[in-house]
N, CA, C and O atoms as CSV, one atom per row, in Angstrom:
chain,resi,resn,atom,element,x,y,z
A,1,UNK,N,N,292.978,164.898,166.004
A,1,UNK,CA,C,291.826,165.235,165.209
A,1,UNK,C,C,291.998,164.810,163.760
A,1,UNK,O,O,291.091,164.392,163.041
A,2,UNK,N,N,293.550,165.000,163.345
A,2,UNK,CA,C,293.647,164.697,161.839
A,2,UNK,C,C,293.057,162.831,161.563
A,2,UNK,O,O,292.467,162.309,160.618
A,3,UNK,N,N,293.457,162.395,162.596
A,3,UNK,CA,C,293.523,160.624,162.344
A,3,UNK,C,C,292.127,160.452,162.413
A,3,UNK,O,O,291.789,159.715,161.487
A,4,UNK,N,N,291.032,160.851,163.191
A,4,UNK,CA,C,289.463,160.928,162.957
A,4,UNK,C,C,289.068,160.913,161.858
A,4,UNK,O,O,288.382,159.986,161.427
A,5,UNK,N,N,289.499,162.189,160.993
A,5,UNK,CA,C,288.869,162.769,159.788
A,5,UNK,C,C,289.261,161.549,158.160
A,5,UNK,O,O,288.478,161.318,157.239
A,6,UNK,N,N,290.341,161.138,158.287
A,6,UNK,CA,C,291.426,159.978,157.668
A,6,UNK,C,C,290.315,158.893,158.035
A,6,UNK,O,O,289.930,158.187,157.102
A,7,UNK,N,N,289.973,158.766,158.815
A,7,UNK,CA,C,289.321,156.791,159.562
A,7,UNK,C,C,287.796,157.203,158.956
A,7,UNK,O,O,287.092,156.318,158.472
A,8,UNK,N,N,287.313,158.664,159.018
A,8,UNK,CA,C,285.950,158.901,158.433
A,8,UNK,C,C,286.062,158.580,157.163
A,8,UNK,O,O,285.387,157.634,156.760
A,9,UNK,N,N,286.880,159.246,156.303
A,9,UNK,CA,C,286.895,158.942,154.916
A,9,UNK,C,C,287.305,157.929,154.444
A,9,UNK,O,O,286.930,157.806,153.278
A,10,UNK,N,N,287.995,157.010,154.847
A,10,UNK,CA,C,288.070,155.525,154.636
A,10,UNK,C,C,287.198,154.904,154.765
A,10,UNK,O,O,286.865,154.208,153.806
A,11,UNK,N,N,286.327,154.848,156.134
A,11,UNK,CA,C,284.941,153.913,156.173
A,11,UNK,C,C,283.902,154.509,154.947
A,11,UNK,O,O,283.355,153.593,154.333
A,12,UNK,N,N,283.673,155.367,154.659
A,12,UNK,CA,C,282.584,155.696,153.691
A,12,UNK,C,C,283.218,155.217,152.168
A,12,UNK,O,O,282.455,154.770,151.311
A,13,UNK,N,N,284.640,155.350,151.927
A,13,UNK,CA,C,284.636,154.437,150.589
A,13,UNK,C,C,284.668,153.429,150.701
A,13,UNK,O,O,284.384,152.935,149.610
A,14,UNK,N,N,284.952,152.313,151.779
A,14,UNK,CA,C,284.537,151.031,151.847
A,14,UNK,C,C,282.756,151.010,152.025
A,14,UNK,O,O,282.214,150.024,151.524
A,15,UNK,N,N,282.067,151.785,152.537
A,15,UNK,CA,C,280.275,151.703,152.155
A,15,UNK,C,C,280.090,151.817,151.003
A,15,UNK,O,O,279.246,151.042,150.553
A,16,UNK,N,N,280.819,152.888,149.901
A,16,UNK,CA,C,280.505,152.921,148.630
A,16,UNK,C,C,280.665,151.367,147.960
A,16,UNK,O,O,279.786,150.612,147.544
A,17,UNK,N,N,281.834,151.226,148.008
A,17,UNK,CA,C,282.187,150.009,147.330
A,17,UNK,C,C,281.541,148.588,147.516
A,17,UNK,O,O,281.586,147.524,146.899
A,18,UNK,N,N,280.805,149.144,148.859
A,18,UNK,CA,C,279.532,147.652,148.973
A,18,UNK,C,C,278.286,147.803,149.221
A,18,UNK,O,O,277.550,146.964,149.739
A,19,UNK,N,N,277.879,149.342,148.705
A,19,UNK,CA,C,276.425,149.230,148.111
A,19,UNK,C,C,276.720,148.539,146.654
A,19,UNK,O,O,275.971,147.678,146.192
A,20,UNK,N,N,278.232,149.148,145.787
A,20,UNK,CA,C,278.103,148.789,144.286
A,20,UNK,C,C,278.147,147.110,143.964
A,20,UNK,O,O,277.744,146.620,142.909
A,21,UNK,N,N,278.591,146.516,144.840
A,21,UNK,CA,C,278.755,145.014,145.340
A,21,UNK,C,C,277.487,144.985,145.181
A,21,UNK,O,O,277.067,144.816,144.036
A,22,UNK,N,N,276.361,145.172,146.500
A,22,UNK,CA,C,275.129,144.408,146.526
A,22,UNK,C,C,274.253,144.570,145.629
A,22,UNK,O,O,273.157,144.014,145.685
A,23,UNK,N,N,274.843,145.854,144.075
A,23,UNK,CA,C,273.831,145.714,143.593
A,23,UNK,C,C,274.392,144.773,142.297
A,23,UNK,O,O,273.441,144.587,141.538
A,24,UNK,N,N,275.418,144.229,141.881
A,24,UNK,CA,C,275.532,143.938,141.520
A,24,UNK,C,C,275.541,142.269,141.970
A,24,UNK,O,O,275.810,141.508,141.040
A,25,UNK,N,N,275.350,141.819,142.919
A,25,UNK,CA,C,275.007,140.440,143.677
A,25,UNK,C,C,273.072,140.845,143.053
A,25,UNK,O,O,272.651,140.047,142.215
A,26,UNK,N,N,272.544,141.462,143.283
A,26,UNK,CA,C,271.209,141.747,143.289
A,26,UNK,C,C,270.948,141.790,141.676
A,26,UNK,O,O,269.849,141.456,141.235
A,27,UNK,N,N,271.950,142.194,140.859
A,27,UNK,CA,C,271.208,141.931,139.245
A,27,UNK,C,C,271.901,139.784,139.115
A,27,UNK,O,O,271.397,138.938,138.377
A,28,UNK,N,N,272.821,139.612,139.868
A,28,UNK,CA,C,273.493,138.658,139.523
A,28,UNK,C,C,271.869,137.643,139.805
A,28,UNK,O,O,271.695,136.693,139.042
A,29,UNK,N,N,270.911,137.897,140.773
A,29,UNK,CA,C,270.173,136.759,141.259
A,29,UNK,C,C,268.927,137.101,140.382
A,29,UNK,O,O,268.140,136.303,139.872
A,30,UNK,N,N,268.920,138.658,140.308
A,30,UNK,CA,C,267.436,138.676,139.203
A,30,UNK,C,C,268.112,137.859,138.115
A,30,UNK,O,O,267.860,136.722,138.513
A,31,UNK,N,N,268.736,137.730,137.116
A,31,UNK,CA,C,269.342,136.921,136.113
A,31,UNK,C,C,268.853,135.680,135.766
A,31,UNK,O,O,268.192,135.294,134.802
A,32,UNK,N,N,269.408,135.004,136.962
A,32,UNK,CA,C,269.283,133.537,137.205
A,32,UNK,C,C,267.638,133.254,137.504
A,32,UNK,O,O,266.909,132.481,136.883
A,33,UNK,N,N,267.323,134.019,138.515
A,33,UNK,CA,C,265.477,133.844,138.653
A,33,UNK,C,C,264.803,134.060,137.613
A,33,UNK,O,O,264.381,133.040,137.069
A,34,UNK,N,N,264.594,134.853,137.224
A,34,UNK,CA,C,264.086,136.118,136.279
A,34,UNK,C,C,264.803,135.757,134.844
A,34,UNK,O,O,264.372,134.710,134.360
A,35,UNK,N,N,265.630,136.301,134.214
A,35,UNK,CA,C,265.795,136.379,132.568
A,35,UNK,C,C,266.161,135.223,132.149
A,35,UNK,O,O,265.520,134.764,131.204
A,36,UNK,N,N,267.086,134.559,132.617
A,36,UNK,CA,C,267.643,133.408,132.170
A,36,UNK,C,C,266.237,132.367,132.008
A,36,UNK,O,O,266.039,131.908,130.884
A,37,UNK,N,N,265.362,132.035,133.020
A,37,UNK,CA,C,264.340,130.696,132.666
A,37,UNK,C,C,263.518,131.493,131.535
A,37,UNK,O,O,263.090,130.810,130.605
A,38,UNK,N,N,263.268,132.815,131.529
A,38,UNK,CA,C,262.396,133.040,130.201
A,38,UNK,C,C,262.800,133.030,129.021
A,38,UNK,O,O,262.062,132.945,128.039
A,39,UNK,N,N,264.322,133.138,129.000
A,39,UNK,CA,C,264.781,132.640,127.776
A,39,UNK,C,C,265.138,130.991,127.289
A,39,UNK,O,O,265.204,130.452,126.184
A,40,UNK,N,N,265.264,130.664,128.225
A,40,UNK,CA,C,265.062,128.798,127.901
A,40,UNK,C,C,263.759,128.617,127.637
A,40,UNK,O,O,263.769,127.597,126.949
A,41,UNK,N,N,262.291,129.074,127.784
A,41,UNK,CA,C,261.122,129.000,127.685
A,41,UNK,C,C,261.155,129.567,126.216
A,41,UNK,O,O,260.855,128.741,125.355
A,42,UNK,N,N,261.497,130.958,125.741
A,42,UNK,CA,C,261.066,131.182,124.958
A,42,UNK,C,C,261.999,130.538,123.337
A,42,UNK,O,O,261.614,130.756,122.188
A,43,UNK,N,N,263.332,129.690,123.763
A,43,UNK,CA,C,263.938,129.010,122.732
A,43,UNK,C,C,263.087,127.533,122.478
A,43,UNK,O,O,263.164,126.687,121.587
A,44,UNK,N,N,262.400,127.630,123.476
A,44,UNK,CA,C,261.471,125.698,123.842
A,44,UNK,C,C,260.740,125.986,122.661
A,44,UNK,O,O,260.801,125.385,121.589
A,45,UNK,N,N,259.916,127.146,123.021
A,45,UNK,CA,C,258.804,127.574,121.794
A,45,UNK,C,C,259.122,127.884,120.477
A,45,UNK,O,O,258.427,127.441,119.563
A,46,UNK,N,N,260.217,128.685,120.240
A,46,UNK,CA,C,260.948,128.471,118.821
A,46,UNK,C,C,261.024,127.207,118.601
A,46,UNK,O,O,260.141,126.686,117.920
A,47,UNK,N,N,262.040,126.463,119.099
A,47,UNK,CA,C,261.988,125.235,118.552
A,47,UNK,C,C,260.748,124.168,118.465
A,47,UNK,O,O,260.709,123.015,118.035
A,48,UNK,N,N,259.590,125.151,119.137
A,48,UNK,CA,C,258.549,123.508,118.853
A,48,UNK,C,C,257.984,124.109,117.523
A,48,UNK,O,O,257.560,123.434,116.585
A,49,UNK,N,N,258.056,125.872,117.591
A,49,UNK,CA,C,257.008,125.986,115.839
A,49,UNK,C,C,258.000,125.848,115.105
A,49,UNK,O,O,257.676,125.972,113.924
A,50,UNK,N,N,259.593,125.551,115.326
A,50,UNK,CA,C,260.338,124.944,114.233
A,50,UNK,C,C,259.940,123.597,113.351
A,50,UNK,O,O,260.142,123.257,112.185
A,51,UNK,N,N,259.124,122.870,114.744
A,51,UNK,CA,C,259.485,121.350,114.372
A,51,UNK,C,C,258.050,121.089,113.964
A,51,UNK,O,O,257.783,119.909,113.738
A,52,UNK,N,N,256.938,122.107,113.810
A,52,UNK,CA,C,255.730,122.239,113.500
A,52,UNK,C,C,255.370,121.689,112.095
A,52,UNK,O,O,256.045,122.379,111.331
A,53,UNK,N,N,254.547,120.670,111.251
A,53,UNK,CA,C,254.409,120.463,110.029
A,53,UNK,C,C,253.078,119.897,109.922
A,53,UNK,O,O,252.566,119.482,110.962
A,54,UNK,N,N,252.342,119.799,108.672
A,54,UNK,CA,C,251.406,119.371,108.308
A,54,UNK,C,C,250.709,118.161,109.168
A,54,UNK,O,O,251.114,117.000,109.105
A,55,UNK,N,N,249.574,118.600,110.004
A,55,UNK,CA,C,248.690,117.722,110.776
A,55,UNK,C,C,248.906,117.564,112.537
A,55,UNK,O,O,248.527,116.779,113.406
A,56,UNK,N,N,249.649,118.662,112.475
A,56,UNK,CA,C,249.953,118.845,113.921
A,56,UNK,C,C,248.806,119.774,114.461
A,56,UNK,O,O,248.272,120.602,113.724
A,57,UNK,N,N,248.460,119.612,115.728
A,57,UNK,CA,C,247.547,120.044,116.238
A,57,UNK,C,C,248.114,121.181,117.617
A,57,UNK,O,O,248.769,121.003,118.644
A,58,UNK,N,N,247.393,122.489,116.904
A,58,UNK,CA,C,247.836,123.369,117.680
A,58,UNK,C,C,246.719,124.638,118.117
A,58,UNK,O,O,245.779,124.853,117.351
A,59,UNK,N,N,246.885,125.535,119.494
A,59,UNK,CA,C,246.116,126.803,119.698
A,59,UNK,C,C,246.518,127.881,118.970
A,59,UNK,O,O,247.579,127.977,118.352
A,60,UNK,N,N,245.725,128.619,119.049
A,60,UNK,CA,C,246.376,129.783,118.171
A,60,UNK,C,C,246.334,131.104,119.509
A,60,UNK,O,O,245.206,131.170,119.997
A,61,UNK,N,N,247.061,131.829,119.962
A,61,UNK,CA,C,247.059,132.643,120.802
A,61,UNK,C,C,245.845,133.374,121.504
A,61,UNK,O,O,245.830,133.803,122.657
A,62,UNK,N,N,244.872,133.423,120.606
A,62,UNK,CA,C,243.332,134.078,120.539
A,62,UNK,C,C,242.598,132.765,121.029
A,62,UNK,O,O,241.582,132.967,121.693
A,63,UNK,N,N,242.891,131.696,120.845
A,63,UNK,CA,C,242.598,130.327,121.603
A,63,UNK,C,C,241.899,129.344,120.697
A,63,UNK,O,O,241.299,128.365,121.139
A,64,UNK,N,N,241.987,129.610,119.533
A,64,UNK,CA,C,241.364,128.393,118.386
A,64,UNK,C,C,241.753,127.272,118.249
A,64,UNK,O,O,242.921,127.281,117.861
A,65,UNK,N,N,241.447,126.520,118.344
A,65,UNK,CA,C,242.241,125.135,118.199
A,65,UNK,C,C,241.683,124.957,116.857
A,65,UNK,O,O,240.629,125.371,116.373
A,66,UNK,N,N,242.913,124.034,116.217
A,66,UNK,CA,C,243.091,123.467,114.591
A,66,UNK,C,C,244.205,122.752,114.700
A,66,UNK,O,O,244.914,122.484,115.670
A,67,UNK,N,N,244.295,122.329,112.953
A,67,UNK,CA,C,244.848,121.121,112.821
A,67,UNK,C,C,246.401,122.073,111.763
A,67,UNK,O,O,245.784,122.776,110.962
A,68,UNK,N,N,246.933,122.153,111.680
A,68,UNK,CA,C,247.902,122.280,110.636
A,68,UNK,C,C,247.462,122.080,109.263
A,68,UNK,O,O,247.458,120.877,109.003
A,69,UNK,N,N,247.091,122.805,108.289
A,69,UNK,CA,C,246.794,122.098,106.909
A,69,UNK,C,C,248.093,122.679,106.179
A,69,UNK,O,O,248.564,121.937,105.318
A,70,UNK,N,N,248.786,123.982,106.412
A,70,UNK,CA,C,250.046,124.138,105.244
A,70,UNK,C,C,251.049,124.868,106.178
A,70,UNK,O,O,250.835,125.277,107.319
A,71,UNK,N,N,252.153,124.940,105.473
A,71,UNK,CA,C,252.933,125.514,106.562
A,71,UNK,C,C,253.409,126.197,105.400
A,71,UNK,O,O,253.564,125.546,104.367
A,72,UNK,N,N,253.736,127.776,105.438
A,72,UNK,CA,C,254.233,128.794,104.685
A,72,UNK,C,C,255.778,129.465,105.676
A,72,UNK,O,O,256.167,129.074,106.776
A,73,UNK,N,N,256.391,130.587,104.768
A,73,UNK,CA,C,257.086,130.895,105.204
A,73,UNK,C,C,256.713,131.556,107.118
A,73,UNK,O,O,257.145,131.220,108.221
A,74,UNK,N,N,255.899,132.407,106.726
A,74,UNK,CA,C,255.733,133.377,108.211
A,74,UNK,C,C,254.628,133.357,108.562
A,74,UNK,O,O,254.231,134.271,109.285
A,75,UNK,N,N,253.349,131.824,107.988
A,75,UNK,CA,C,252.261,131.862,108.669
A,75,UNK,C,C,251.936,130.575,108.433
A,75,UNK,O,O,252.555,129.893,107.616
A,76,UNK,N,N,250.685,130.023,109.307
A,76,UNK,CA,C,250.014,128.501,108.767
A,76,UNK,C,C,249.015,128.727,108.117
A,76,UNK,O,O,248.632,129.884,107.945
A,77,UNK,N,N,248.516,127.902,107.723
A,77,UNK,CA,C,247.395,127.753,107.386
A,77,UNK,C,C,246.691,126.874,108.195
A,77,UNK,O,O,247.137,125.739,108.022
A,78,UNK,N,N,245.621,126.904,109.150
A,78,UNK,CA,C,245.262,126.269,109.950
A,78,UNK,C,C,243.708,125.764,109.822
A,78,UNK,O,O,242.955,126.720,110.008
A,79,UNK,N,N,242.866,124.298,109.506
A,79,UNK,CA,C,241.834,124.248,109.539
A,79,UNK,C,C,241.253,124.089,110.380
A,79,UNK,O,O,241.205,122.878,110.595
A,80,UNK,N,N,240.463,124.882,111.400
A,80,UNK,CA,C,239.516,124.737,112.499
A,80,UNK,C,C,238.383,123.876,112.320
A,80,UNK,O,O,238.094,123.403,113.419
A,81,UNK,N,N,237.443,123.372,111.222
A,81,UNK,CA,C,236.333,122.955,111.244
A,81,UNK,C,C,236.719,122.556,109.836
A,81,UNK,O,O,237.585,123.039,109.106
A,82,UNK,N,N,235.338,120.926,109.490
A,82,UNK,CA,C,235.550,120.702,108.057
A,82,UNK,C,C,235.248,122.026,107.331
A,82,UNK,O,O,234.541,122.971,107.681
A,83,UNK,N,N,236.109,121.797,106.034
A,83,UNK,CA,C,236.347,122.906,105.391
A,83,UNK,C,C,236.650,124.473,105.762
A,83,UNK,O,O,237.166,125.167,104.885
A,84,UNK,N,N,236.490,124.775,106.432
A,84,UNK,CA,C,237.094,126.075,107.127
A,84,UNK,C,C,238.550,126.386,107.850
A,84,UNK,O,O,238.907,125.833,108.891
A,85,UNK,N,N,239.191,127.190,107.253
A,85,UNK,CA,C,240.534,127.771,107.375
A,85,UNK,C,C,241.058,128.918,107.496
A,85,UNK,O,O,240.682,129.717,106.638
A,86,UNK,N,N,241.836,129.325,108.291
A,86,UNK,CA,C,242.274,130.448,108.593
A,86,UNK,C,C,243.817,130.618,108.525
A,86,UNK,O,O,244.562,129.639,108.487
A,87,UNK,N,N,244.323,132.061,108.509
A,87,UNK,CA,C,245.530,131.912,108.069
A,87,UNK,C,C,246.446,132.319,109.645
A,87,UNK,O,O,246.247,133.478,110.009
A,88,UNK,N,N,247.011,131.821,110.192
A,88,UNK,CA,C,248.057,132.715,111.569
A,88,UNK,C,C,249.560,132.660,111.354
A,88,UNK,O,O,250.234,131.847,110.722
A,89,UNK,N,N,249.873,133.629,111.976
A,89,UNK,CA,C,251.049,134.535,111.833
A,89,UNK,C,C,251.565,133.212,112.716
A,89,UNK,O,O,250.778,132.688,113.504
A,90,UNK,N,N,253.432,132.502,112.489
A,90,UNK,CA,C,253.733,131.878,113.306
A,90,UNK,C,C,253.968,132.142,114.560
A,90,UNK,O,O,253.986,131.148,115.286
A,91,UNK,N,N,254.158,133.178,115.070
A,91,UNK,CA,C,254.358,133.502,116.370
A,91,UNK,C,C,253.029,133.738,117.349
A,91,UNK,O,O,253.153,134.164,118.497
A,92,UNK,N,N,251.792,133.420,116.772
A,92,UNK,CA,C,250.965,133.261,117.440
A,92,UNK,C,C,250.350,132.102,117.891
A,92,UNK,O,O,249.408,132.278,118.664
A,93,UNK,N,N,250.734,130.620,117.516
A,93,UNK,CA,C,250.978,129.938,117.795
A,93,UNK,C,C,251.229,128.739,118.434
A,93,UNK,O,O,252.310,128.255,118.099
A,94,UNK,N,N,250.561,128.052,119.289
A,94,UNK,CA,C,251.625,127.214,120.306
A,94,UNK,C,C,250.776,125.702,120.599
A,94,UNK,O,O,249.731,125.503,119.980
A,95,UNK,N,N,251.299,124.658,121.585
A,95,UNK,CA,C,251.075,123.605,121.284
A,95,UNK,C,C,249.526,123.356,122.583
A,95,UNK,O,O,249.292,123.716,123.737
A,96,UNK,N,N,248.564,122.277,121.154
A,96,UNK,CA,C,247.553,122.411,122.122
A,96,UNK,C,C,247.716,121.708,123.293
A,96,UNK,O,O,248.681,121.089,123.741
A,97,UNK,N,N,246.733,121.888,123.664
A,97,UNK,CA,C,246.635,120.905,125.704
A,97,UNK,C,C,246.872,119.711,124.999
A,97,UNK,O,O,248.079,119.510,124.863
A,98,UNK,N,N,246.181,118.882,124.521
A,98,UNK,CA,C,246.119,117.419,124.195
A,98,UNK,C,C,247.496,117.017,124.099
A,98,UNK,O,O,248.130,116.334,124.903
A,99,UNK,N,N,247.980,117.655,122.734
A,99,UNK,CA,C,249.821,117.452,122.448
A,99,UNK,C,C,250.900,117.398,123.675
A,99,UNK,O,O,251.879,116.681,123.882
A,100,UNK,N,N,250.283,118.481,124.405
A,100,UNK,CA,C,251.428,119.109,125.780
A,100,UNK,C,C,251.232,117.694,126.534
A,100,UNK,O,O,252.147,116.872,126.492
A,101,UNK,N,N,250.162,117.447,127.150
A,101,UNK,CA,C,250.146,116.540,127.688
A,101,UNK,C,C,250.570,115.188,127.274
A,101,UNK,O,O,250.995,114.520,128.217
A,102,UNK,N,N,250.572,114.555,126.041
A,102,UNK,CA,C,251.250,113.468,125.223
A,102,UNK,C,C,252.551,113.662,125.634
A,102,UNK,O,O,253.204,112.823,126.255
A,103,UNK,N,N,252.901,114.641,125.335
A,103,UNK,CA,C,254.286,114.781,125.626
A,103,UNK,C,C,254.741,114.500,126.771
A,103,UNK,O,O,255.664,113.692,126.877
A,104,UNK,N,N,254.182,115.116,127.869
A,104,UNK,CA,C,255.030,114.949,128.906
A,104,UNK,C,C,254.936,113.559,129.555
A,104,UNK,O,O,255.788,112.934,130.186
A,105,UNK,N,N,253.486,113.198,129.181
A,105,UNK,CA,C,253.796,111.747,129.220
A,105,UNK,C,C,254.547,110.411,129.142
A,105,UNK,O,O,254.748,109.434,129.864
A,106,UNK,N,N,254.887,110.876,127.820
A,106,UNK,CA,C,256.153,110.131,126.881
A,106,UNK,C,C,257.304,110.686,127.635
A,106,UNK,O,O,258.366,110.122,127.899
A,107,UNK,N,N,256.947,111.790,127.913
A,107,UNK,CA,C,259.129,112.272,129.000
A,107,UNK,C,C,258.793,111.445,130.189
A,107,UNK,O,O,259.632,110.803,130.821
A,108,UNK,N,N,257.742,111.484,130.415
A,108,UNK,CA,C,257.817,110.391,131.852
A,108,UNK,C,C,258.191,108.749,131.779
A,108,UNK,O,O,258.983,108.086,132.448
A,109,UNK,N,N,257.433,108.439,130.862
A,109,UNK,CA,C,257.278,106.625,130.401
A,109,UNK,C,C,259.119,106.701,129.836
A,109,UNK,O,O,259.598,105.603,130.120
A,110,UNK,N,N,259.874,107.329,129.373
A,110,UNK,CA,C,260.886,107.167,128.979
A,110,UNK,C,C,262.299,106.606,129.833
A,110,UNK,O,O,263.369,106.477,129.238
């Protein structure tokens, strides 16, 4: 009877020790799916309003399209229409359709 009770409690700390396995296989794959590509996405976008300057053509999150007229510390200045301008926060931001598509163009023809 003693050797039963010994073989019970051995198999259940080997179950413990590989639920803590699968969950740690299970954050290992959310990672790679999941956090890791949104952070290569969201360094793409830093670096494109890094490389952002006067006459570049961009959306603004709310969906305006304009042209770049100034570039300040923590906002643009953006002209939508002759003479009319508005001011956006850089993180609102990003590159219009027309540009995106140039681009990937040029990564292709390359």
């Amino acid at each position: 009877m003693k050797n039963f009770i010994l073989l019970d409690a051995a198999a259940g700390g080997a179950g413990g020790f590989s639920g803590i396995f699968m969950i740690l296989i299970l954050f290992v794959i959310f990672y790679f799916f999941m956090i890791r590509p949104q952070q290569k996405l969201q360094k793409e976008i830093r670096k494109f309003r890094e490389s952002l300057d006067r006459g570049s053509k961009v959306v603004t999150a709310g969906g305006i399209y304009g042209t770049i007229k100034e570039v300040r510390d923590t906002y643009f200045i953006i002209e939508i229409s002759n003479g009319v301008s508005i001011r956006v926060d850089k993180g609102s931001v990003y590159p219009s359709a027309e540009d995106a598509n140039q681009a990937a163009q040029n990564g292709e023809q390359k």
